[in-house]
KOLGU-4560 file (N, C-alpha, C; in nm, 3 decimals, padded with zeros to 5 digits):
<recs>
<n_xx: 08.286 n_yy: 12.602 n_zz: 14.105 ca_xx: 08.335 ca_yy: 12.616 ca_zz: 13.970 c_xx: 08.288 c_yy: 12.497 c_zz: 13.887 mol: A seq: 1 type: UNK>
<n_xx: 08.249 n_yy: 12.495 n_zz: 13.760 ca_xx: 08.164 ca_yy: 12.405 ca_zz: 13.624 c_xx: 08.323 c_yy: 12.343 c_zz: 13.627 mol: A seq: 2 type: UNK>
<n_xx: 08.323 n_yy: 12.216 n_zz: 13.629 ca_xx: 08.451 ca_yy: 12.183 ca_zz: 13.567 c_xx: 08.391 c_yy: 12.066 c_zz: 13.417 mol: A seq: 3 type: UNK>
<n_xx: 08.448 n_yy: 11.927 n_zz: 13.341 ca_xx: 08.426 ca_yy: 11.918 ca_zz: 13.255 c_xx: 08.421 c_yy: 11.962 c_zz: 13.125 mol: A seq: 4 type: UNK>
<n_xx: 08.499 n_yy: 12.078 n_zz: 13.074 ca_xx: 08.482 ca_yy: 12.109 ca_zz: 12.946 c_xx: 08.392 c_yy: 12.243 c_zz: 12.977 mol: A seq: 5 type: UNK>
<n_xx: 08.366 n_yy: 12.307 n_zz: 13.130 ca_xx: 08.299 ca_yy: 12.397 ca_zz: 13.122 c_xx: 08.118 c_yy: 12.382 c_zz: 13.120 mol: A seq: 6 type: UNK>
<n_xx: 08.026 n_yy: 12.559 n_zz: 13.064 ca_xx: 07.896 ca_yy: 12.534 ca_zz: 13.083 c_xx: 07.855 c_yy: 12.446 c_zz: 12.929 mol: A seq: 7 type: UNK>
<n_xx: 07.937 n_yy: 12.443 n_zz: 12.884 ca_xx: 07.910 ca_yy: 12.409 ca_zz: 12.709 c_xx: 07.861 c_yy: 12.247 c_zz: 12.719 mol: A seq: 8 type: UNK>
<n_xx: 07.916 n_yy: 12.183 n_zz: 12.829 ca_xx: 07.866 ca_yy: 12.055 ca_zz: 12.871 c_xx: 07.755 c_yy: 12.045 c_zz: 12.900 mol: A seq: 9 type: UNK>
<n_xx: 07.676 n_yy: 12.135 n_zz: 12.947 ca_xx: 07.543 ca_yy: 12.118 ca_zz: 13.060 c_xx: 07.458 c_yy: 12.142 c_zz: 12.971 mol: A seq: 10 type: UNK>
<n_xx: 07.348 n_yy: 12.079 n_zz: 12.985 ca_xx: 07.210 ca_yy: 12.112 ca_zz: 12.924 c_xx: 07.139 c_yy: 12.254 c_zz: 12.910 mol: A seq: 11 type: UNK>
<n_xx: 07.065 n_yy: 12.291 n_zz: 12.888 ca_xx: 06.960 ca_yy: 12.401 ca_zz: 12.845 c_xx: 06.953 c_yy: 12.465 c_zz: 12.960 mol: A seq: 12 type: UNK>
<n_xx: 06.868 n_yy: 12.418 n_zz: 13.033 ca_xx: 06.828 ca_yy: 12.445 ca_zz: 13.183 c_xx: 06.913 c_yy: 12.490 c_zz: 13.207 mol: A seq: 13 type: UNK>
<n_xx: 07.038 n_yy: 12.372 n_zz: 13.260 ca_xx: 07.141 ca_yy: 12.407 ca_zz: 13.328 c_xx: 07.205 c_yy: 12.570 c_zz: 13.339 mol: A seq: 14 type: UNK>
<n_xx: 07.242 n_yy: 12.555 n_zz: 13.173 ca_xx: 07.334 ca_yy: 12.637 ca_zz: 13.131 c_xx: 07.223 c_yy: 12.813 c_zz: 13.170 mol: A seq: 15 type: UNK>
<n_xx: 07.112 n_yy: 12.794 n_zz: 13.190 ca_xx: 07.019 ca_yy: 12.930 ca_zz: 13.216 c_xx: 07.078 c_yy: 12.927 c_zz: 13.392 mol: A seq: 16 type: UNK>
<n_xx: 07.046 n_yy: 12.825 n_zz: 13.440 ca_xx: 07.131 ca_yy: 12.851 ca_zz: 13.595 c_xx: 07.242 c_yy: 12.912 c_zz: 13.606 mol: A seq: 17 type: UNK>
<n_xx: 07.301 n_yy: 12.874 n_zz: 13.538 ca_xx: 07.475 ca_yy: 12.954 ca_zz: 13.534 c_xx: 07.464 c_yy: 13.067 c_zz: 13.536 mol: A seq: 18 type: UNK>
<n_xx: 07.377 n_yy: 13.096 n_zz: 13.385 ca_xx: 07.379 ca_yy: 13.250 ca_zz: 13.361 c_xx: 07.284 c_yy: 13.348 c_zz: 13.435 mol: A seq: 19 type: UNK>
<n_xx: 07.187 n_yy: 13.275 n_zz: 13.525 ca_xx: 07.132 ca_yy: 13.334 ca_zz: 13.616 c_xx: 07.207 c_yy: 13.397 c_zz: 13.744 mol: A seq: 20 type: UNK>
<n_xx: 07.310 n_yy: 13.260 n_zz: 13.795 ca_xx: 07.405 ca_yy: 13.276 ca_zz: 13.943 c_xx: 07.526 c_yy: 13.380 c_zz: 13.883 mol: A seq: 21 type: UNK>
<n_xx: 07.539 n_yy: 13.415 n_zz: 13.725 ca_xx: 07.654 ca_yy: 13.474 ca_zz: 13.730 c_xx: 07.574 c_yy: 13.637 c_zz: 13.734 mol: A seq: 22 type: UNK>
<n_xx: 07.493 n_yy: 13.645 n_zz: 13.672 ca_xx: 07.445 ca_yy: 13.732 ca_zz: 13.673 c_xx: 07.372 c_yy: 13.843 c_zz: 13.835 mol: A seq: 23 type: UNK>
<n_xx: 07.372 n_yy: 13.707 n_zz: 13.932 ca_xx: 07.312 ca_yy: 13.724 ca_zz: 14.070 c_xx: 07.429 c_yy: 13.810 c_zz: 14.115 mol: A seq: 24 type: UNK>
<n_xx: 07.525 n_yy: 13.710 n_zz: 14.115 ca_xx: 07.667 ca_yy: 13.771 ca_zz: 14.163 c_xx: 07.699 c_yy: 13.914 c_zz: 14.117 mol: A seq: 25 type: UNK>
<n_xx: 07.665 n_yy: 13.915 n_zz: 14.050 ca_xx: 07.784 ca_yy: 14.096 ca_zz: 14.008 c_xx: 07.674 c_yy: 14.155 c_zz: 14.047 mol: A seq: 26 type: UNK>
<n_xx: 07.506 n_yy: 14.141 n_zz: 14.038 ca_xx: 07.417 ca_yy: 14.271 ca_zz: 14.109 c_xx: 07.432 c_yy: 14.293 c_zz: 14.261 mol: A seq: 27 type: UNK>
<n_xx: 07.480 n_yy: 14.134 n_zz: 14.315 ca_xx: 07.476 ca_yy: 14.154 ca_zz: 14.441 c_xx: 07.635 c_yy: 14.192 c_zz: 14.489 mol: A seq: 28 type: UNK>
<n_xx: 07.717 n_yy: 14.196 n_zz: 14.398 ca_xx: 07.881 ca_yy: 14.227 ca_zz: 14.497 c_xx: 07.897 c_yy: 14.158 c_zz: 14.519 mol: A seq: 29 type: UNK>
<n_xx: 07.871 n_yy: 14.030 n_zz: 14.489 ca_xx: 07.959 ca_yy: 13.913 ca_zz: 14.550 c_xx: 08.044 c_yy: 13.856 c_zz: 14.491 mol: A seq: 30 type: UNK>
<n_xx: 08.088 n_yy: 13.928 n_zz: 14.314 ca_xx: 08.226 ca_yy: 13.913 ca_zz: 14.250 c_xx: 08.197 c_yy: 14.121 c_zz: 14.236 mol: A seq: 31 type: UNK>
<n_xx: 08.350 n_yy: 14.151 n_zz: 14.171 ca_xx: 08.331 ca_yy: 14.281 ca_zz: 14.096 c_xx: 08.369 c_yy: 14.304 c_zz: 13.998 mol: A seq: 32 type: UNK>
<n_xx: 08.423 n_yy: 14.215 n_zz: 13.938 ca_xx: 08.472 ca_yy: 14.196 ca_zz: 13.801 c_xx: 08.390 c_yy: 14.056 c_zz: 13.693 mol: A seq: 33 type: UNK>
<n_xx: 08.416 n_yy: 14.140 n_zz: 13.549 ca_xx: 08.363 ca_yy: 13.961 ca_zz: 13.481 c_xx: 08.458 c_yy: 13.895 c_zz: 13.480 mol: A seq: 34 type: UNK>
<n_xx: 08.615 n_yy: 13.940 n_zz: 13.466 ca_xx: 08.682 ca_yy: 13.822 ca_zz: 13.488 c_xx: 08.708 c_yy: 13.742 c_zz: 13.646 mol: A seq: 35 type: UNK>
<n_xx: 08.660 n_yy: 13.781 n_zz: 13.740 ca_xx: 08.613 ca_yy: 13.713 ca_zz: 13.863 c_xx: 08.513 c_yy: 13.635 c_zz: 13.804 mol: A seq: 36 type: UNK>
<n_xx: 08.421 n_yy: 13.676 n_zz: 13.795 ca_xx: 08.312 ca_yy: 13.612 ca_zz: 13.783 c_xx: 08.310 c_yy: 13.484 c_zz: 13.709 mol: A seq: 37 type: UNK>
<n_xx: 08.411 n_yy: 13.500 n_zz: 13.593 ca_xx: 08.455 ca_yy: 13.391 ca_zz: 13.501 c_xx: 08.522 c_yy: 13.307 c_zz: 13.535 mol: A seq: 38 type: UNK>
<n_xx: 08.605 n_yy: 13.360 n_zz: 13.624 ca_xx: 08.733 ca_yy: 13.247 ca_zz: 13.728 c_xx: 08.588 c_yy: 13.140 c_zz: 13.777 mol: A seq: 39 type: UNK>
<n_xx: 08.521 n_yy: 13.210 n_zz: 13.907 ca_xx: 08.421 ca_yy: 13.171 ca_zz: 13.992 c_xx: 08.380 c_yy: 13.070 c_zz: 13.924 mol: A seq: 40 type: UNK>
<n_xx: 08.264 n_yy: 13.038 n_zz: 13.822 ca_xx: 08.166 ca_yy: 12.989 ca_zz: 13.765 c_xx: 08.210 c_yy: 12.935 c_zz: 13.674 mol: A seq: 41 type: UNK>
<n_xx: 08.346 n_yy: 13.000 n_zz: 13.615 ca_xx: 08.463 ca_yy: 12.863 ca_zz: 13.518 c_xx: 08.335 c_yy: 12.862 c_zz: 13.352 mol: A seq: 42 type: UNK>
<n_xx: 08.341 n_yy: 12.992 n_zz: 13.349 ca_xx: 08.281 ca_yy: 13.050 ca_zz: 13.211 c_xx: 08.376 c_yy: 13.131 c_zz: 13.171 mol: A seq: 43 type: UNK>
<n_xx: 08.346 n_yy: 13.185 n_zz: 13.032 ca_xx: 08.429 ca_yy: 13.284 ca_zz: 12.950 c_xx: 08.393 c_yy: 13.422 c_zz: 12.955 mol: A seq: 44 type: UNK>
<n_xx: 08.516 n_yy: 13.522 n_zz: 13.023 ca_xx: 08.507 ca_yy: 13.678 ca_zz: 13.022 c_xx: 08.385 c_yy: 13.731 c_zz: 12.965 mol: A seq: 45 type: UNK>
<n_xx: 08.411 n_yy: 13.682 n_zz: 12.853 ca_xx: 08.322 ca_yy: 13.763 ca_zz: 12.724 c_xx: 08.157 c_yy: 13.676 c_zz: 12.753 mol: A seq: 46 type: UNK>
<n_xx: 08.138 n_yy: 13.559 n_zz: 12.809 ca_xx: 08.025 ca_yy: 13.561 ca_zz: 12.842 c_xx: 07.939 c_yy: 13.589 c_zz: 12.926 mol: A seq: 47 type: UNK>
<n_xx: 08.028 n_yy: 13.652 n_zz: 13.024 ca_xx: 07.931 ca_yy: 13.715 ca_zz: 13.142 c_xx: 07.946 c_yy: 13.817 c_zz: 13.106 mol: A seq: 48 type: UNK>
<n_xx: 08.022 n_yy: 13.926 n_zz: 13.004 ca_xx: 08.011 ca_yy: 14.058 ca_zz: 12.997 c_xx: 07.881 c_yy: 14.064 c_zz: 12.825 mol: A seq: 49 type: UNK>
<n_xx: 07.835 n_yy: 13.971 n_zz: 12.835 ca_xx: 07.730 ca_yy: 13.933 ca_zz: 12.726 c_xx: 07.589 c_yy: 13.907 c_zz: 12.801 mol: A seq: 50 type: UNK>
<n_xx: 07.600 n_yy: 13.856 n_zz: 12.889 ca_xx: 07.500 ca_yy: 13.798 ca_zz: 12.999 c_xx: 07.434 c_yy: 13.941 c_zz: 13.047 mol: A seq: 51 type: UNK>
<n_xx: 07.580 n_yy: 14.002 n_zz: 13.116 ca_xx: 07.515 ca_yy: 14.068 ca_zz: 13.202 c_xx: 07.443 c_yy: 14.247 c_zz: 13.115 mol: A seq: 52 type: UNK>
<n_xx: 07.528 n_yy: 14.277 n_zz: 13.012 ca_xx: 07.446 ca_yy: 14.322 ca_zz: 12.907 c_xx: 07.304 c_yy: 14.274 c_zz: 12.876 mol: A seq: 53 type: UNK>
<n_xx: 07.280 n_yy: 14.173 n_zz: 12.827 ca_xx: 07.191 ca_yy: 14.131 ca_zz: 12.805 c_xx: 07.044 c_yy: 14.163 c_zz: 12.926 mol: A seq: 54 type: UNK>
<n_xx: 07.113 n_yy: 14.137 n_zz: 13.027 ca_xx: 07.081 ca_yy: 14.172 ca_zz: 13.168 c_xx: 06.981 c_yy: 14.274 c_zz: 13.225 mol: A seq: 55 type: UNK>
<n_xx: 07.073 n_yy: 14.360 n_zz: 13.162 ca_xx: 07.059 ca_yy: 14.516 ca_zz: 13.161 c_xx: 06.948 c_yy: 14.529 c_zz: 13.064 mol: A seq: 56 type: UNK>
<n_xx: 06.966 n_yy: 14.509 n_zz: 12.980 ca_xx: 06.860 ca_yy: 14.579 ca_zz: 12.884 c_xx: 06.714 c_yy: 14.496 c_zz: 12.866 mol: A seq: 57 type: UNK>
<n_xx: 06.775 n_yy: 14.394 n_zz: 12.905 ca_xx: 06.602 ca_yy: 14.318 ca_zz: 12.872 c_xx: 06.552 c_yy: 14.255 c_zz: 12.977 mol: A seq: 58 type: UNK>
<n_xx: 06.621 n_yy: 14.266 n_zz: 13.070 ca_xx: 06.581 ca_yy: 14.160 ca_zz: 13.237 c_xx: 06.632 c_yy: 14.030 c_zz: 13.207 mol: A seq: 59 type: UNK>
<n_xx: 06.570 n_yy: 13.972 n_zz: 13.296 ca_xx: 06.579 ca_yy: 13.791 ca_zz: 13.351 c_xx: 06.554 c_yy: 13.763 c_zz: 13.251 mol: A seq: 60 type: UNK>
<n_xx: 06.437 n_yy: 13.751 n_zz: 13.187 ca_xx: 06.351 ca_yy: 13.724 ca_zz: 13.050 c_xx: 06.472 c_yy: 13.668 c_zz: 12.951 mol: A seq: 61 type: UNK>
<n_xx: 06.586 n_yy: 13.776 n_zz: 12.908 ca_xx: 06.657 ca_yy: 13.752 ca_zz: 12.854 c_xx: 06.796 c_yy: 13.636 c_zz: 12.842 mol: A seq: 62 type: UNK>
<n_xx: 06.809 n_yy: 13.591 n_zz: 12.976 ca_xx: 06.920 ca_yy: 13.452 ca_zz: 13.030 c_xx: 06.819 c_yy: 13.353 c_zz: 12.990 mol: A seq: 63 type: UNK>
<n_xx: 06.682 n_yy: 13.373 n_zz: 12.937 ca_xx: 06.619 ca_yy: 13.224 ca_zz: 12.988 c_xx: 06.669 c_yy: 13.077 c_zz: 12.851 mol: A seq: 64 type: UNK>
<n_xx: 06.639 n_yy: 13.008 n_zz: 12.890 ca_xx: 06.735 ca_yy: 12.896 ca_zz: 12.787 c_xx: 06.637 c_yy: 12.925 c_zz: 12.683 mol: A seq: 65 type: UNK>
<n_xx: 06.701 n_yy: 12.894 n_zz: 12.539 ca_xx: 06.622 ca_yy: 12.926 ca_zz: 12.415 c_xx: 06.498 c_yy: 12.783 c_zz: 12.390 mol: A seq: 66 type: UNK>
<n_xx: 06.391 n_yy: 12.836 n_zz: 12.358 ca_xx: 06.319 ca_yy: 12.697 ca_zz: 12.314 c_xx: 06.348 c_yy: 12.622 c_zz: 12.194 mol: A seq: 67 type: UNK>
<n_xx: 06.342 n_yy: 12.523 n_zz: 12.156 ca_xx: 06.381 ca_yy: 12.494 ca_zz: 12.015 c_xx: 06.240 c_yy: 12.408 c_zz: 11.961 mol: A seq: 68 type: UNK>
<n_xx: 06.176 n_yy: 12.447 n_zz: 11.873 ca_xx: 06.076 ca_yy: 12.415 ca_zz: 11.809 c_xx: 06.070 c_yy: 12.306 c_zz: 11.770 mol: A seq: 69 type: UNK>
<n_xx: 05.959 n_yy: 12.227 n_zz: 11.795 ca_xx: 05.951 ca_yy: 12.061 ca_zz: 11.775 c_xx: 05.902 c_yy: 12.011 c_zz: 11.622 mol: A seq: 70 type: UNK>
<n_xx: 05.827 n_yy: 12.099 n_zz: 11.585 ca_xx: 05.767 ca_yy: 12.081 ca_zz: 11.482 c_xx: 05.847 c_yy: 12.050 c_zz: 11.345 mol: A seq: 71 type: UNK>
<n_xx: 05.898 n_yy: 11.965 n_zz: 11.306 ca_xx: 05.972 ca_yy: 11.928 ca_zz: 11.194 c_xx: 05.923 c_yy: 11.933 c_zz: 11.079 mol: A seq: 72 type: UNK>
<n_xx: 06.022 n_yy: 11.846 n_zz: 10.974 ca_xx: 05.919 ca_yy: 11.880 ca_zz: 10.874 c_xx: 05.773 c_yy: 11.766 c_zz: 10.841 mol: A seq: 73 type: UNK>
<n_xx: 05.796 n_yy: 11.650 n_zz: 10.919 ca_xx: 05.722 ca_yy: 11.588 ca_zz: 10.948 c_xx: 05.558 c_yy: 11.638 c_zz: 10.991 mol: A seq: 74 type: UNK>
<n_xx: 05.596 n_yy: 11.762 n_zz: 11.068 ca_xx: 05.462 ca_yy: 11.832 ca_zz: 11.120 c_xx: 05.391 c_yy: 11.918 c_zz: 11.004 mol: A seq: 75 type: UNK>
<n_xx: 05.447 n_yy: 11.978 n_zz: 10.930 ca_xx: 05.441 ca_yy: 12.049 ca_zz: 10.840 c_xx: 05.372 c_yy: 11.982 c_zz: 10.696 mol: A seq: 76 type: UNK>
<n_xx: 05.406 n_yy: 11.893 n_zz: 10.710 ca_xx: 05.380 ca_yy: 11.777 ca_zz: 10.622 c_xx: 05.242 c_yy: 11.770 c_zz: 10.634 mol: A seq: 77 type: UNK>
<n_xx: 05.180 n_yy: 11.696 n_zz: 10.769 ca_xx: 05.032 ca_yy: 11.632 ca_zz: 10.800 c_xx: 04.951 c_yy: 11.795 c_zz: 10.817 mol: A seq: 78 type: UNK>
<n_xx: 04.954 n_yy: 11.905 n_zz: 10.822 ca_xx: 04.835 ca_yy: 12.026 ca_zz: 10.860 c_xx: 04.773 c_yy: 12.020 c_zz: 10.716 mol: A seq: 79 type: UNK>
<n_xx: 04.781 n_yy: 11.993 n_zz: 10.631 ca_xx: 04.726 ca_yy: 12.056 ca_zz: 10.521 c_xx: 04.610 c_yy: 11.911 c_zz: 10.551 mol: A seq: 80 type: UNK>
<n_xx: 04.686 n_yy: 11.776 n_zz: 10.559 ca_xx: 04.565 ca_yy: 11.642 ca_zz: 10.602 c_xx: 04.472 c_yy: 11.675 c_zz: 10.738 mol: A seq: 81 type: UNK>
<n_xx: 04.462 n_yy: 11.719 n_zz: 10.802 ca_xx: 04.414 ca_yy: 11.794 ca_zz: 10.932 c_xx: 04.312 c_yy: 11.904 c_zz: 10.895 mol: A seq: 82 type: UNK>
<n_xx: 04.331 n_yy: 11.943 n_zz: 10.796 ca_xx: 04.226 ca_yy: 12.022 ca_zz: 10.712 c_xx: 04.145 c_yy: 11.973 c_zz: 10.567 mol: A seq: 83 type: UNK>
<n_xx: 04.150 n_yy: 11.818 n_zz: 10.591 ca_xx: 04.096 ca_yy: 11.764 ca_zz: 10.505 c_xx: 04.100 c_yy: 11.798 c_zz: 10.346 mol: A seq: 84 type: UNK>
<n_xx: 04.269 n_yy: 11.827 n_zz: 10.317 ca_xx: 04.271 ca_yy: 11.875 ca_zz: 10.200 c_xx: 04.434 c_yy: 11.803 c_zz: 10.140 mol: A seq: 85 type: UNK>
<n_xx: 04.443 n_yy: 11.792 n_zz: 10.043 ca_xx: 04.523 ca_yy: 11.739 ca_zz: 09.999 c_xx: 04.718 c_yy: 11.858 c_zz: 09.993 mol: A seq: 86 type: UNK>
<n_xx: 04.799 n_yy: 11.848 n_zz: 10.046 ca_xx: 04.929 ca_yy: 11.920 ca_zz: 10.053 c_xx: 04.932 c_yy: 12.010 c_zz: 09.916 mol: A seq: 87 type: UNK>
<n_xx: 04.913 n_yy: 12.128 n_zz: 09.895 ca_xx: 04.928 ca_yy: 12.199 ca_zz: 09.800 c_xx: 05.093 c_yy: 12.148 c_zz: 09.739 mol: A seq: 88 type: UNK>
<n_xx: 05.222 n_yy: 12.118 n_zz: 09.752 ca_xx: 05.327 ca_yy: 12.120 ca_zz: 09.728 c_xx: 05.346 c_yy: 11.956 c_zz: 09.708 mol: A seq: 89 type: UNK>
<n_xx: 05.219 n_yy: 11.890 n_zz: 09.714 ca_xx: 05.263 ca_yy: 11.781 ca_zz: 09.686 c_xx: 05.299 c_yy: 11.714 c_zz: 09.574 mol: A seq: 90 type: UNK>
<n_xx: 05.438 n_yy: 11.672 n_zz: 09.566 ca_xx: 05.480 ca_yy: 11.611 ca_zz: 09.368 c_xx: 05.582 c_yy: 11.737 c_zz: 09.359 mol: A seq: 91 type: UNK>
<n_xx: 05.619 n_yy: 11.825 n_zz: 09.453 ca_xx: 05.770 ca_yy: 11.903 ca_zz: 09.428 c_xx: 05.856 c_yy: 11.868 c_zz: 09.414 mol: A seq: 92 type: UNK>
<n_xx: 05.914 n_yy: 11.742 n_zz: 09.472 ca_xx: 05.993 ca_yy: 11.692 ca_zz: 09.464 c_xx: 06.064 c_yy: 11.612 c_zz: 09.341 mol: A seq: 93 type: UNK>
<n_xx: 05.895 n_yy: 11.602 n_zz: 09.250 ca_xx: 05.951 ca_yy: 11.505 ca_zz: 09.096 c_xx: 06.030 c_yy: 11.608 c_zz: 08.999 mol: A seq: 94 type: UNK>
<n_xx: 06.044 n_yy: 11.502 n_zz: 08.935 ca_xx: 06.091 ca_yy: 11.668 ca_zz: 08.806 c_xx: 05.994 c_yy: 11.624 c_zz: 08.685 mol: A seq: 95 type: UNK>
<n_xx: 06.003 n_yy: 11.728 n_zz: 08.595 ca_xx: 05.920 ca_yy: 11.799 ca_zz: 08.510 c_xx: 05.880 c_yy: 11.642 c_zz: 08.416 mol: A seq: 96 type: UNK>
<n_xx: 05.936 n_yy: 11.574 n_zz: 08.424 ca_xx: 05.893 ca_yy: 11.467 ca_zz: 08.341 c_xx: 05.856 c_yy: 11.323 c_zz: 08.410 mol: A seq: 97 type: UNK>
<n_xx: 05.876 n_yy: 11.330 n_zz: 08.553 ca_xx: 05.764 ca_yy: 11.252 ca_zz: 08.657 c_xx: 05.635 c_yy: 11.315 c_zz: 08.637 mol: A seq: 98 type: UNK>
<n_xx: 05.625 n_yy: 11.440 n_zz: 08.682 ca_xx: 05.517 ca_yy: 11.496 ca_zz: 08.714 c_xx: 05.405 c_yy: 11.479 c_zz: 08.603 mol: A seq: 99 type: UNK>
<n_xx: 05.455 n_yy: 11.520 n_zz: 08.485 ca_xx: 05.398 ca_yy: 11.493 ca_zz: 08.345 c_xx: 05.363 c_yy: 11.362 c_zz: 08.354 mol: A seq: 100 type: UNK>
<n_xx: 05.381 n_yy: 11.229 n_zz: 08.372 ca_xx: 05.378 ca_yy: 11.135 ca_zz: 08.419 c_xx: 05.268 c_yy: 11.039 c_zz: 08.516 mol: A seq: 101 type: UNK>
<n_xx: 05.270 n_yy: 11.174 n_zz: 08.650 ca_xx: 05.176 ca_yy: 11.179 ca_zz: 08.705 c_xx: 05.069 c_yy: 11.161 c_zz: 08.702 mol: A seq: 102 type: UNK>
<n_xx: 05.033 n_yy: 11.332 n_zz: 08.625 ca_xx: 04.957 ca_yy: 11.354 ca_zz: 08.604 c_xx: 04.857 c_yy: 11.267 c_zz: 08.473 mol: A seq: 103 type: UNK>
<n_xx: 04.975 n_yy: 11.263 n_zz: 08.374 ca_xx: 04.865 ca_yy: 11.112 ca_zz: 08.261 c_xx: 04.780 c_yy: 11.070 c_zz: 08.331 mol: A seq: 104 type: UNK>
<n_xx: 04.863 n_yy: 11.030 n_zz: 08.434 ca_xx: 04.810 ca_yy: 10.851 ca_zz: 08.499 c_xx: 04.704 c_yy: 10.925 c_zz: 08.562 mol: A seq: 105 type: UNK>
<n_xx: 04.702 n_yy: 11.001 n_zz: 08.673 ca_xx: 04.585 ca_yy: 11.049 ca_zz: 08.713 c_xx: 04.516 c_yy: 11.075 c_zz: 08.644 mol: A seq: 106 type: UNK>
<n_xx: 04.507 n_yy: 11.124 n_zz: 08.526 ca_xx: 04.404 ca_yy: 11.190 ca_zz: 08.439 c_xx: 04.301 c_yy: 11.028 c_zz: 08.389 mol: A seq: 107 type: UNK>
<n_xx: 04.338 n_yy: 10.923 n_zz: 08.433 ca_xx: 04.347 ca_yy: 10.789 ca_zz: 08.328 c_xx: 04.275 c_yy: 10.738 c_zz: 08.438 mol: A seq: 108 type: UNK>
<n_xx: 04.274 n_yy: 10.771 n_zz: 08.577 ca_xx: 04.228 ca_yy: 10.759 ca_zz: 08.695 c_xx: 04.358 c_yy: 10.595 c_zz: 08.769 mol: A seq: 109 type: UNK>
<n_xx: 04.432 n_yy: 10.587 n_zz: 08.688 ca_xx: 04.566 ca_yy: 10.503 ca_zz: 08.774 c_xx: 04.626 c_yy: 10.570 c_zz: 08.898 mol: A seq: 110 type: UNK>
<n_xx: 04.633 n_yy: 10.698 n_zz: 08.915 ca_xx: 04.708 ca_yy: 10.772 ca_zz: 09.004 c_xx: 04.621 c_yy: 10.851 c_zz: 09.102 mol: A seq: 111 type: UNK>
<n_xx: 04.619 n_yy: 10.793 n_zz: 09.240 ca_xx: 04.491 ca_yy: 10.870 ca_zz: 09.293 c_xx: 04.524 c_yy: 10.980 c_zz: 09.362 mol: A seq: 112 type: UNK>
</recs>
C-alpha cells in the first residue's frame, strides 16, 4: 500500500507504475473489485475505475505518464534568430506610443 499522502506524492514515472500494477491486478484476478483494488494500492475508487476504462479502450499506451513540453517561452522566442531573421512580434509588448517612438528612432538609424 502507497502510504504518504497517497500516489499524488510520487513522481510521473512513479505514479504510471501504480496505474500499471493496478491495472495488472484486476486483468489478472488478483483483486475483483476497484474498491479492493483502491484499499490494495491506497488510490481512489474512482481512479482505478478511470484507469482501468481508460485501459480498455486505448491499451497500456494510455496509463503512460503525460510528457510535459520543455519548450517555453524562452524557446519560442530564439526560432525566428535560428532562421536568421528578425521575431516578427517583436515591439508587442510596447504600446502605441513607444512603438511610434521606435520606430522615429529607427527611421533616424538610433534604433537598430
Amino acid at each position: 500500500m502507497i502510504e504518504l499522502g497517497g500516489a499524488r506524492g510520487l513522481g510521473p514515472a512513479a505514479q504510471e507504475v501504480v496505474r500499471l500494477r493496478v491495472v495488472a491486478a484486476l486483468e489478472s484476478g488478483q483483486v475483483r473489485t476497484y474498491r479492493r483494488a483502491a484499499e490494495v494500492f491506497g488510490v481512489s475508487e474512482r481512479s482505478v475505475g478511470t484507469w482501468w476504462r481508460k485501459y480498455k479502450a486505448a491499451g497500456r499506451e494510455s496509463l503512460a505518464a503525460p510528457v510535459k513540453s520543455r519548450s517555453g517561452p524562452g524557446e519560442l522566442a530564439r526560432w525566428p534568430a535560428r532562421l536568421g531573421r528578425p521575431a516578427p512580434w517583436r515591439g508587442w509588448w510596447m504600446s502605441p506610443t513607444q512603438r511610434t517612438f521606435r520606430w522615429a528612432c529607427q527611421a533616424d538609424g538610433v534604433w537598430s
